[in-house]
C-alpha positions in Angstrom: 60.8 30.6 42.1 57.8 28.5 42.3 56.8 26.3 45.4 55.8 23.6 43.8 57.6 21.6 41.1 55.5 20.1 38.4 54.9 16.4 39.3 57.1 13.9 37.1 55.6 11.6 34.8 55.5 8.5 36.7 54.0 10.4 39.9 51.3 11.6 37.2 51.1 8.3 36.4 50.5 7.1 40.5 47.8 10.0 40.9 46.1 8.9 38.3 45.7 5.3 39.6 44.8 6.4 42.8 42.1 8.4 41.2 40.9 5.8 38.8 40.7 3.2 42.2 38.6 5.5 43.9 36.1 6.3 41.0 36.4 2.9 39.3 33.4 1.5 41.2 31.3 4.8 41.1 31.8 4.5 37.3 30.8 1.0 36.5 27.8 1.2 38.7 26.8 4.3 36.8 27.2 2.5 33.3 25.5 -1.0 35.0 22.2 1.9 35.5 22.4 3.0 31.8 22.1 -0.9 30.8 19.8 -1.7 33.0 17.8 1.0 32.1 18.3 0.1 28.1 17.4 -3.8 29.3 14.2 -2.7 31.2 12.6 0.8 29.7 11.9 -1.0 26.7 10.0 -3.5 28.6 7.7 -1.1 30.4 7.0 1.0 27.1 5.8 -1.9 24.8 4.4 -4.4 27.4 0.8 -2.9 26.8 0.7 -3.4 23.1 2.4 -6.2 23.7 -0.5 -7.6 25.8 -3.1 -6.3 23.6 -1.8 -6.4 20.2 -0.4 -10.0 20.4 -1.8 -11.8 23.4 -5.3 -10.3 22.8 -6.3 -8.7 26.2 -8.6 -5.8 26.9 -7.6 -2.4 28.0 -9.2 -3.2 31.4 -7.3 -6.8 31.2 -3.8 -4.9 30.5 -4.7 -2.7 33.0 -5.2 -5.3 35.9 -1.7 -6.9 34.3 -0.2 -4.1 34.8 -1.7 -2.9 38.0 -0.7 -6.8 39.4 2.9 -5.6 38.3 2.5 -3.1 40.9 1.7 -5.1 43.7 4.6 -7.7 43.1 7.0 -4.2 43.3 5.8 -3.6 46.8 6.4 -7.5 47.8 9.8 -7.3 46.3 10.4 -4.0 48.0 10.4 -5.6 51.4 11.5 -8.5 50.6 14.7 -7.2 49.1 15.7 -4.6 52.0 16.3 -7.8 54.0 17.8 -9.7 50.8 20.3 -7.0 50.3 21.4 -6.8 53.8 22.1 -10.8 53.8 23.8 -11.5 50.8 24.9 -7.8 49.9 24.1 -5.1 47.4 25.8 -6.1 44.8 24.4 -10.2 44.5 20.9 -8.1 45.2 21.6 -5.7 42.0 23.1 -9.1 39.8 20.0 -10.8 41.0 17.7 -8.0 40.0 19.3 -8.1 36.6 18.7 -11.5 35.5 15.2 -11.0 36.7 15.1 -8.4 33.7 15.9 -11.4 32.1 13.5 -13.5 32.9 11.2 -10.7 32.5 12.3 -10.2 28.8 11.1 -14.1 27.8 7.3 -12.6 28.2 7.8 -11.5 24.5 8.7 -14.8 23.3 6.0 -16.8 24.7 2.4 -17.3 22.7 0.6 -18.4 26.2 -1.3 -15.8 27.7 -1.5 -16.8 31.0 2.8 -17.6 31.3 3.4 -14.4 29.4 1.4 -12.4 32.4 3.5 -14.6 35.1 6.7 -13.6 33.3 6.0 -10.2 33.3 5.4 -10.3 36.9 8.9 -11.3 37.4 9.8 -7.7 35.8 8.0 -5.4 39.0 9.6 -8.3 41.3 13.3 -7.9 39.8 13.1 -4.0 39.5 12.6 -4.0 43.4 15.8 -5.9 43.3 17.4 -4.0 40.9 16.5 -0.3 42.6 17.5 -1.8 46.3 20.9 -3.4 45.5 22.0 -0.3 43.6 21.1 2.4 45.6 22.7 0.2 48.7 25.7 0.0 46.6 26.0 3.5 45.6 25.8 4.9 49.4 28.4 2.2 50.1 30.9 3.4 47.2 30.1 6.8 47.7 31.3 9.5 50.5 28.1 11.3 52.2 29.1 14.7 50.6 28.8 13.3 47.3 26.3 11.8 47.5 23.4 13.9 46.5 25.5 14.6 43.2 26.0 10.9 42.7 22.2 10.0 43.1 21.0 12.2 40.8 23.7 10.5 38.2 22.3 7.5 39.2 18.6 8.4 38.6 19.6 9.5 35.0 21.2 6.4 34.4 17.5 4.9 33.6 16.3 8.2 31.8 19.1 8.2 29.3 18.9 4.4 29.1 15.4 4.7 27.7 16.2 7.5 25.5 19.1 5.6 23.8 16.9 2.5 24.2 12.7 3.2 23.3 13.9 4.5 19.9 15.7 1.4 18.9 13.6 -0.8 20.2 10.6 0.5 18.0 12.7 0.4 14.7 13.1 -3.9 15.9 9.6 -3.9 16.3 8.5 -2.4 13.0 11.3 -4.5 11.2 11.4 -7.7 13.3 8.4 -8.0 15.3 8.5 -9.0 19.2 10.8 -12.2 18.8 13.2 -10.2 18.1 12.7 -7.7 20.2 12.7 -9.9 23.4 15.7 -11.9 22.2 17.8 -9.0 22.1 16.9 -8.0 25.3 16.9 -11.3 26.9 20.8 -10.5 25.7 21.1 -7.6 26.9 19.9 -8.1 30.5 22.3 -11.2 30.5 25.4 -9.8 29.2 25.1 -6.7 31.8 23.7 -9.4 34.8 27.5 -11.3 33.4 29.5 -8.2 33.4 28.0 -7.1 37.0 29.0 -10.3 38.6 32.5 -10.4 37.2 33.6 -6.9 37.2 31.8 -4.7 39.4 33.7 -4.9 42.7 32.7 -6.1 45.6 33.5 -3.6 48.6 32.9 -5.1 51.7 32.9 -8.6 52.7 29.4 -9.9 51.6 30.2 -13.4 52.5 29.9 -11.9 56.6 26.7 -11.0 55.6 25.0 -14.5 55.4 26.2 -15.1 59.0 23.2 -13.5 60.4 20.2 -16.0 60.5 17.4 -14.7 58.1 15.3 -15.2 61.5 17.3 -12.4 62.9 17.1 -10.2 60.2 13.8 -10.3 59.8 13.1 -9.8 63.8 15.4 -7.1 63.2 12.9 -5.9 60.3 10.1 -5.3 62.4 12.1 -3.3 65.1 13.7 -0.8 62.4 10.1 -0.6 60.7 8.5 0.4 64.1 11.3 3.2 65.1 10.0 6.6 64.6 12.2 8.1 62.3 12.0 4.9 59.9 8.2 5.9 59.9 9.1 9.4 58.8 11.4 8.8 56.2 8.9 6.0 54.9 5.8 9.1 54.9 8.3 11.3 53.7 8.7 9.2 50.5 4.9 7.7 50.4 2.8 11.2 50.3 5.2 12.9 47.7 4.7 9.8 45.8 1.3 10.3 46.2 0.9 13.1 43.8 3.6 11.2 41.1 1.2 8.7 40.8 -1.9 11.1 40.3 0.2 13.0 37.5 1.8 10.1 35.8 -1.9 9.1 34.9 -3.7 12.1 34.9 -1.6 14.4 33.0 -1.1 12.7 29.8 -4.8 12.1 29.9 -5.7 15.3 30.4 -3.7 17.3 27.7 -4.9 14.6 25.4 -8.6 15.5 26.2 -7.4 19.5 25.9 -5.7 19.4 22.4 -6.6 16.0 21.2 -3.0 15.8 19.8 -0.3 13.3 20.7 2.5 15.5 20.0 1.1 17.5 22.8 2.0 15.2 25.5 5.5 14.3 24.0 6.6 17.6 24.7 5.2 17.7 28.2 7.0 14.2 28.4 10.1 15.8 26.9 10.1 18.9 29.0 9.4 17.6 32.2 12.2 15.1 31.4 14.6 17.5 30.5 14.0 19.7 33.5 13.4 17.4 35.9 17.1 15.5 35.1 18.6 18.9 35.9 16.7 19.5 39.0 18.0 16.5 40.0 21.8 17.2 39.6 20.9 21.2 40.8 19.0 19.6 44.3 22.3 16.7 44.6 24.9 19.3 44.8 23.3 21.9 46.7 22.7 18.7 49.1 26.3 18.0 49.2 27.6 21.4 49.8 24.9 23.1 52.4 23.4 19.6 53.6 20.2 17.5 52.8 17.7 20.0 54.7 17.4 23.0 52.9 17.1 20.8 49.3 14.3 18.7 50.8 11.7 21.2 51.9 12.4 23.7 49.0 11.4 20.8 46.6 8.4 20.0 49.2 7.6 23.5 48.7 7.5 23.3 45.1 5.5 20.4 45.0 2.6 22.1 47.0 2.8 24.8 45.3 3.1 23.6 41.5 0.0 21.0 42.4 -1.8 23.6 43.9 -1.1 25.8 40.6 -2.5 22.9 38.4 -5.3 22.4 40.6 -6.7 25.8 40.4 -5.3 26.1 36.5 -6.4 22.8 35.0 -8.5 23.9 32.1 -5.5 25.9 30.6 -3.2 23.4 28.7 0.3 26.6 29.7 -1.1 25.1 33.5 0.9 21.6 32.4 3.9 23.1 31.0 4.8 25.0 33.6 3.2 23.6 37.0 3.1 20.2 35.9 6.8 20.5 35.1 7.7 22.3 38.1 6.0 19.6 39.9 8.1 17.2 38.2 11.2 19.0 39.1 10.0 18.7 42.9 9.5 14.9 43.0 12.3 13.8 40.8 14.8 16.3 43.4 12.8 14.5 46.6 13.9 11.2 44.6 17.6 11.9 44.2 17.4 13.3 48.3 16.0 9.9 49.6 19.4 8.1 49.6 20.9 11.0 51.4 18.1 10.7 54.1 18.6 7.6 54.7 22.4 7.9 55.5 21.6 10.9 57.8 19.2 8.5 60.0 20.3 5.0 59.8 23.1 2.8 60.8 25.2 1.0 57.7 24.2 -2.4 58.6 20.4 -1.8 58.3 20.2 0.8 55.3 19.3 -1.9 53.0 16.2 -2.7 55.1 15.3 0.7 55.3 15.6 1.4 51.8 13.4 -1.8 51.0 10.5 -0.6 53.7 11.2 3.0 52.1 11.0 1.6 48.2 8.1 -0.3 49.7 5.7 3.0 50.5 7.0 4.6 46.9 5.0 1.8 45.2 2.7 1.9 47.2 2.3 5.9 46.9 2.7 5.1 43.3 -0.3 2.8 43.4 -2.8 4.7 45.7 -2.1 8.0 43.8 -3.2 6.5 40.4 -6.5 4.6 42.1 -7.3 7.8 44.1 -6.4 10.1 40.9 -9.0 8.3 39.1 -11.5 8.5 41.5 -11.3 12.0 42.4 -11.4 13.5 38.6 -14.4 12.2 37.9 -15.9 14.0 40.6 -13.8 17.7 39.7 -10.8 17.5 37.5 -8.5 19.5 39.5 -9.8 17.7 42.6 -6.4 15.4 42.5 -3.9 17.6 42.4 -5.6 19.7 44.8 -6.1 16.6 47.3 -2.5 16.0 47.1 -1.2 19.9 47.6 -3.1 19.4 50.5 -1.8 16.1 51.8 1.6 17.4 51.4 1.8 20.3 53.1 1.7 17.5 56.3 4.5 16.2 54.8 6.9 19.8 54.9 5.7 19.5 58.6 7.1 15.7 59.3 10.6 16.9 56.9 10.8 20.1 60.0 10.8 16.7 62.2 12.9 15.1 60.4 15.4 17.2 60.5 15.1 18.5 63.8 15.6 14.8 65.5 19.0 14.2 63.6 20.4 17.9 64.4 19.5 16.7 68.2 20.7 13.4 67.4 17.7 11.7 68.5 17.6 9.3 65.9 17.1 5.9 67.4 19.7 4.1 66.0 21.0 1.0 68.1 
């Protein structure tokens, strides 16, 4: 005789409410990150020949436009920690969104010079965008999900633009730009619309805006000066590093070594592919055995795999299989970051943190491509090898890390 009756239909019925009230808000965040990555990928793809095919700028003009871009993510970075915190993560992720908005009119403008200031609206609305979803998502989301969740999250913009960059250059061959940046001036809207009405809001963000933005940003300084703040902020920044070397120099690279476009597709398509499954792979193994083991297997990788291309560079097999390897390792230490974050910081200040954390990725991202193209004109495997190097301090701070929160010395107030 069994234990257990089969539940009845209505108590099928309750379960599957309660399931669907727990989820509901993981769900729609997750489908806000595929439209926001539709609205924005498009943007970031076609912006260049945007710039130099329409506007009339010179590489070196484009760029310095898109180099500015760069500079305005860092400001917003900080900025937003502190904006997220005040008025909440989901206002910050709405707000983000109609900056995409904004960001979209640069293709429907014939002035140069208010088509550049547009654009910089799009690096300033992305910091938005990346702060008050990720501040969301650890809100919504229990600590041992999270690493699965994150890497969800991250994909979110990866399928977005595959869905997206196809579609977008049919408009352009068809319609031309107007089009192009009306539909996704719609876009941006219609999910900036849909954010505000439906996506709930979990905790009272209307408590938020009691604390003077005086105090929050005295309160700034102090969690930017305690030690462990510093480590996760390194612990971001020197990976980074290297992701910002092999964004620029790869593609270059096989170019110069096969001279064929369809070369660096695949490495795009590979490192994509495998990367995206990292991701999930270093989430749940996160979840189940805890953050550390995740983090400085993926640190090890990267040294490694850049190592690898540095001593390998002339063969183009070097790219496909180190360079993707390495791709794997800095996407996984992406999806971690979140999880870091929770494991050191208090739940009033984790939007600060994130912002002063998002703050050193673009900046990584920045100095890595400078320094990159610096350094390979003095030895071509020089960069990769510079950064190997310069992470291997940074497997020593994640054995720091770690060992301050298993001795609870974290310094949170």
């Amino acid at each position: 005789m069994p234990s257990r009756l089969p539940p009845t239909s209505a108590e099928f019925r309750r379960r599957l409410l309660a399931l669907w009230s727990r989820w509901w808000p993981v769900i729609l965040l997750l489908g806000v990150q595929l439209l926001g990555g539709m609205a924005l990928s498009p943007q970031r793809a076609f912006i260049p020949v945007y710039l130099g095919e329409q506007l009339g700028y010179t590489a070196v003009t484009v760029s310095l436009c898109i180099a500015a871009g760069r500079v305005m993510g860092v400001v917003s970075s900080a900025f937003g920690g502190m904006l997220s915190d005040a008025l909440g993560h989901r206002r910050t992720l709405v707000l983000g969104l109609v900056g995409f908005a904004v960001s979209s009119l640069t293709f429907l403008v014939p002035l140069p010079w208010l088509a550049v200031l547009l654009w910089a609206v799009s690096d300033l609305a992305a910091g938005f965008y990346t702060l008050g979803g990720q501040g969301y998502l650890i809100d919504v989301t229990a600590p041992s999900r999270l690493g699965m969740f994150s890497a969800f999250y991250y994909w979110g913009l990866v399928i977005g633009g595959v869905l997206s960059n196809p579609i977008a250059g049919a408009v352009l061959d068809s319609a031309g730009f107007g089009v192009f940046g009306a539909s996704l001036l719609a876009l941006s809207l219609a999910t900036a619309v849909g954010t505000a009405l439906f996506l709930p809001c979990l905790r009272d963000e209307g408590s938020r805006e009691a604390s003077s933005w005086g105090s929050l940003l005295a309160g700034y300084s102090a969690i930017a000066r305690r030690p462990v703040v510093v480590v996760l902020a390194l612990l971001r920044f020197l990976p980074t590093c290297y992701w910002g070397v092999a964004t620029v120099l790869i593609p270059l690279l096989i170019n110069r070594l096969t001279g064929t476009k369809m070369a660096v597709a695949l490495y795009a398509v590979l490192s994509q592919v495998a990367a995206s499954l990292a991701q999930l792979a270093a989430g749940r193994a996160a979840d189940r055995w805890g953050p550390k083991g995740p983090t400085l297997t993926a640190l090890g990788v990267l040294v490694l795999s850049a190592t690898g291309l540095a001593g390998s560079v002339a063969h183009l097999w070097s790219f496909y299989t180190f360079g993707v390897l390495a791709a794997c390792a800095a996407w996984s230490l992406s999806s971690l970051s979140p999880r870091l974050v929770v494991e050191a910081t208090a739940a009033e200040e984790r939007g600060r943190v994130l912002g002063i954390v998002h703050t050193f990725w673009n900046v990584g991202m920045l100095v890595g491509s400078l320094v990159g193209g610096a350094l390979v004109d003095l030895a071509v495997g020089l960069p990769f090898f510079a950064t190997a190097a310069l992470n291997l301090a940074t497997i020593v701070l994640a054995f720091s890390f770690f060992r301050s929160i298993e001795k609870g010395r974290l310094g949170v107030e």
